[in-house]
N, C-alpha and C positions, 0 to 999 in steps of 0.2 A: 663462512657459515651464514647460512640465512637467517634473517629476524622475525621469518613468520612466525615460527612457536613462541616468540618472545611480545607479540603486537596479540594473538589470539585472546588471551585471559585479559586483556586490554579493550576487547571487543566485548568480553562477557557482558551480559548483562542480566539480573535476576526478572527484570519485568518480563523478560520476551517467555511467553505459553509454552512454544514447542520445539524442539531443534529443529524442525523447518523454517521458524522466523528465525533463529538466530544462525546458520546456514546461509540464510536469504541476505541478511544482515552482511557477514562475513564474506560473498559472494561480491556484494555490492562496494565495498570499500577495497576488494582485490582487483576492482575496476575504476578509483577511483569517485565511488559516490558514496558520498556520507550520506547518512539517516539520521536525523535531529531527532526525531521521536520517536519511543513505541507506547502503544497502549493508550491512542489519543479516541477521547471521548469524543462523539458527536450527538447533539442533540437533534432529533428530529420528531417528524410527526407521527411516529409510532412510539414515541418514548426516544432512551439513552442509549446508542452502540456505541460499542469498542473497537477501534479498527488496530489492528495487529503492528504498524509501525505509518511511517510515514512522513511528510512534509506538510503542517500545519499552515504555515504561512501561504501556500501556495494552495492548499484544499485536496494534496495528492496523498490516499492512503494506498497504503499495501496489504493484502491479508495474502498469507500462504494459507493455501487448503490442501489438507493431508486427506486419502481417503478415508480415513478413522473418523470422522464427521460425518459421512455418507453411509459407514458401514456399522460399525460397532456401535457408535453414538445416536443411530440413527434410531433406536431403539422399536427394529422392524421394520420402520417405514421412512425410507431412504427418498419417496418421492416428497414428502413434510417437509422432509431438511432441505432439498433442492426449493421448495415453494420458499419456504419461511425466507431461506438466503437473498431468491431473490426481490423478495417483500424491502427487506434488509437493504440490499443493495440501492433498491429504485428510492426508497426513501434517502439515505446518505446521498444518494446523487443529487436526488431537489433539492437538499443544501447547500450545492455549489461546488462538491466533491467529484473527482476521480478517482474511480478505484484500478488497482492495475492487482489482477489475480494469478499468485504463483503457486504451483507443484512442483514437485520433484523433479519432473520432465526438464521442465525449468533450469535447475540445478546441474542438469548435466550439457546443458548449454548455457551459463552462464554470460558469455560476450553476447547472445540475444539476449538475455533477461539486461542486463545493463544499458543495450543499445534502447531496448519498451522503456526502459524505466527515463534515459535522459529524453528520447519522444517526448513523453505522457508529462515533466518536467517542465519541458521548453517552451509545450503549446500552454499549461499553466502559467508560466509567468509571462508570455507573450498575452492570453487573457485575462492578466492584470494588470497590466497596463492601456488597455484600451480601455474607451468609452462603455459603460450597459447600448447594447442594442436598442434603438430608439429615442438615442437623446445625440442631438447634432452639438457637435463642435463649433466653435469661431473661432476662426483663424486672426490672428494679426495682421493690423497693413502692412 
């Protein structure tokens, strides 16, 4: 007998907004990647976002976007929500952040969503450990 039904309510989590992040969630750990956070704040120069899940320590969020944001929510003007988003976006990035953006489409490719997400991971922690851009190293004799 399998243990998925028995690890799924294990995966629950009350913070996550939509069953697309906790799907994404779910998806992610079927492949081996845990998610340490959801619902991580980030301050920036337009104010407070919330980024829908993610790895703090490394600056890597995640938001699922459902078209319910674009359509229903959009309340008529669907080009707003695309502007506003990506106002949203380019600000959390001058912080230092990557965002990695999933859909449904996503979801039914799951091993691509996993392979974007250890990518977007690898090049984050390989750019923290390097040097800032512009300040040399010395090397030992």
């Amino acid at each position: 007998m399998s243990d998925v039904p028995r690890r799924r309510p294990a995966l629950a989590d009350g913070r996550s907004e939509s069953p697309g992040e906790t799907r994404t969630r779910f998806l992610l750990h079927q492949h081996g990647i845990w998610v340490p956070a959801l619902q991580i704040d980030v301050e920036t120069r337009l104010g407070l976002f919330r980024l829908d899940l993610g790895w703090p320590q490394l600056r890597v969020g995640l938001e699922y976007d459902g078209l319910v944001k674009y359509t229903r929510d959009a309340n008529g003007d669907p080009a707003q929500v695309v502007f506003e988003e990506i106002r949203r976006q380019d600000a959390i990035e001058e912080e230092g952040w990557s965002l990695i953006r999933v859909t449904s489409a996503d979801h039914r490719a799951p091993a691509e969503l996993a392979s974007r997400v250890r990518v977007t991971l690898d090049r984050a922690a390989r750019r923290r450990v390097r040097p800032p851009s512009g300040i040399e190293t010395v090397s030992s004799p």
